[in-house]
BALO-508173 format. One record per residue: residue in one letter; z, x, y of N, C-alpha, C in turn. Coordinates in steps of 0.02 Angstrom, whole numbers. Layout:
("a",(Z,X,Y),(Z,X,Y),(Z,X,Y))
...
***
This chain:
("x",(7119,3057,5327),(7105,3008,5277),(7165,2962,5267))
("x",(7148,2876,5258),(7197,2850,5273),(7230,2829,5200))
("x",(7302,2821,5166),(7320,2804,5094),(7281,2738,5064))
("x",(7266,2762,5010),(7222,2707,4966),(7306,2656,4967))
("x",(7257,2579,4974),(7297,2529,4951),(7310,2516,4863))
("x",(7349,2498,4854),(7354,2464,4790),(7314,2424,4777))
("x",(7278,2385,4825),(7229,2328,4794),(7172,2394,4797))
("x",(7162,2417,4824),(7086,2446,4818),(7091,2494,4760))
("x",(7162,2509,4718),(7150,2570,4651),(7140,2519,4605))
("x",(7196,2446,4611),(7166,2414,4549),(7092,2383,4528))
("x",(7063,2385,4587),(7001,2379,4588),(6949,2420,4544))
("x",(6969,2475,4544),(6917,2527,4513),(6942,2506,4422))
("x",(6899,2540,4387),(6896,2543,4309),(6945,2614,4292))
("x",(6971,2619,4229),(7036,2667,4233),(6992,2732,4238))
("x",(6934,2738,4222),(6896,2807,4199),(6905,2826,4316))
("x",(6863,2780,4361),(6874,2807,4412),(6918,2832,4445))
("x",(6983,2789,4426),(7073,2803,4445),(7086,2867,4444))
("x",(7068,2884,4352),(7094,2977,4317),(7033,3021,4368))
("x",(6968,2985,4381),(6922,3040,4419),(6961,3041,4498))
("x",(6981,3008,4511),(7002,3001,4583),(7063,3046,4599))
("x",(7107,3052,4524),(7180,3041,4525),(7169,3128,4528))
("x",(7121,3160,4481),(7108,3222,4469),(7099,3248,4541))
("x",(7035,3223,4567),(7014,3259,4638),(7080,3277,4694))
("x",(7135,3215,4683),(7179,3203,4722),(7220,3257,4706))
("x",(7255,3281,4663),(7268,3345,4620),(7269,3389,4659))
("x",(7194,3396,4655),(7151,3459,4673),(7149,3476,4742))
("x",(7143,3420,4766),(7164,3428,4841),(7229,3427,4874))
("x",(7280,3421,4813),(7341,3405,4822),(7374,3491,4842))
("x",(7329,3535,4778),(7366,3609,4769),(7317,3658,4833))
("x",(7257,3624,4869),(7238,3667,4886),(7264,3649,4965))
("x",(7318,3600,4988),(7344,3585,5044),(7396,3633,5041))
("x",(7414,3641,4959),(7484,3667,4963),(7471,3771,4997))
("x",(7414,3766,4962),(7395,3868,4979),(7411,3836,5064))
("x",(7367,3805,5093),(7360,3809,5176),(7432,3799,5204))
("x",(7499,3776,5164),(7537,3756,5188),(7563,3824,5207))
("x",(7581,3855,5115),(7602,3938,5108),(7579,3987,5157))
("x",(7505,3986,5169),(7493,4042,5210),(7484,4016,5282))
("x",(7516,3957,5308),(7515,3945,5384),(7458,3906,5401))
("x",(7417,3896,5368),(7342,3883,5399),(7326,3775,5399))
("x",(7370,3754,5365),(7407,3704,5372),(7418,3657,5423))
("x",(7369,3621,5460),(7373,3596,5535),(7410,3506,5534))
("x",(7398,3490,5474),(7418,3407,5462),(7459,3407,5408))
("x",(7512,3421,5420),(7581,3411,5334),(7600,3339,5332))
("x",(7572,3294,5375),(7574,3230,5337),(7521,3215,5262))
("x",(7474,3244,5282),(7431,3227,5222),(7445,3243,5166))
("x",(7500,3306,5164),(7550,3330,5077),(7566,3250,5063))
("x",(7605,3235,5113),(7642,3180,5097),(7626,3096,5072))
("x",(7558,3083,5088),(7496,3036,5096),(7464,3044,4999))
("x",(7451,3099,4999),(7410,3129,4945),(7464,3107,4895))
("x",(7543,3147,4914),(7600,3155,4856),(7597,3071,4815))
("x",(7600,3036,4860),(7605,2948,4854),(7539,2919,4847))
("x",(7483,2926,4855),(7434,2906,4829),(7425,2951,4751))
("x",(7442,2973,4745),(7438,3008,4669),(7486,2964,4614))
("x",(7543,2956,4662),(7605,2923,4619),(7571,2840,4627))
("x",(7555,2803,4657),(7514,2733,4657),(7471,2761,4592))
("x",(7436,2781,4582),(7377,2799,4549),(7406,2815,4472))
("x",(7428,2840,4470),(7491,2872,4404),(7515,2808,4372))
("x",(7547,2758,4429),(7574,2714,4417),(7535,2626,4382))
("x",(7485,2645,4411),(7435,2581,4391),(7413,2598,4344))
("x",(7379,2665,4334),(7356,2661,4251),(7406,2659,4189))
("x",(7464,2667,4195),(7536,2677,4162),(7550,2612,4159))
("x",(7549,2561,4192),(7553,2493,4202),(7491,2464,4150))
("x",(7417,2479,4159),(7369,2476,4130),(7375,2489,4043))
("x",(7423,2514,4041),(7429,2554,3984),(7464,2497,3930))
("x",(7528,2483,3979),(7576,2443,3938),(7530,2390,3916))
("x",(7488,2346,3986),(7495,2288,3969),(7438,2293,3903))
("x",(7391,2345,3911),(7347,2340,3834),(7397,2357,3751))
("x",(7445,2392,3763),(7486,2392,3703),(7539,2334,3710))
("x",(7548,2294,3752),(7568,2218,3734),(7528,2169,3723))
("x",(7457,2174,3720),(7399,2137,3721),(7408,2147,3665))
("x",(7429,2204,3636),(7382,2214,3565),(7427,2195,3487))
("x",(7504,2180,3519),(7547,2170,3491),(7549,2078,3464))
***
C-alpha cells in the first residue's frame, strides 16, 4: 500500500481522517506483533504507516487551530 498524500487527507472531512487515522493505529500495532515474532516480511510498511499517521495527526491539529482562530 502506497503513503496517502497530503492532498488526498485534506480532502476527506475530519470525522474520515480520525476513522482512517484509527484503522491506521490498528494496523500500525498489529505490524508491530509480526515484527516481534519474525513473521514480518515488509518493515518498510512500519515505516509508511509511522508517517502517514503523523500527516494525519498533523492536518487535523492544523484543522483545529485554524477553527479556534476563526472563532476568535
Amino acid at each position: 500500500m502506497k503513503a496517502m498524500k497530503v492532498e488526498e487527507i485534506r480532502k476527506l472531512a475530519a470525522e474520515e481522517i480520525r476513522t482512517k487515522l484509527t484503522d491506521a493505529r490498528d494496523e500500525m500495532m498489529k505490524l508491530r506483533f509480526q515484527q516481534v515474532t519474525g513473521q514480518l516480511t515488509d518493515s518498510s510498511r512500519l515505516t509508511i504507516l509511522r508517517r502517514d499517521i503523523a500527516r494525519m495527526e498533523t492536518i487535523l491539529r492544523e484543522a483545529e487551530r485554524a477553527a479556534v482562530e476563526g472563532a476568535k
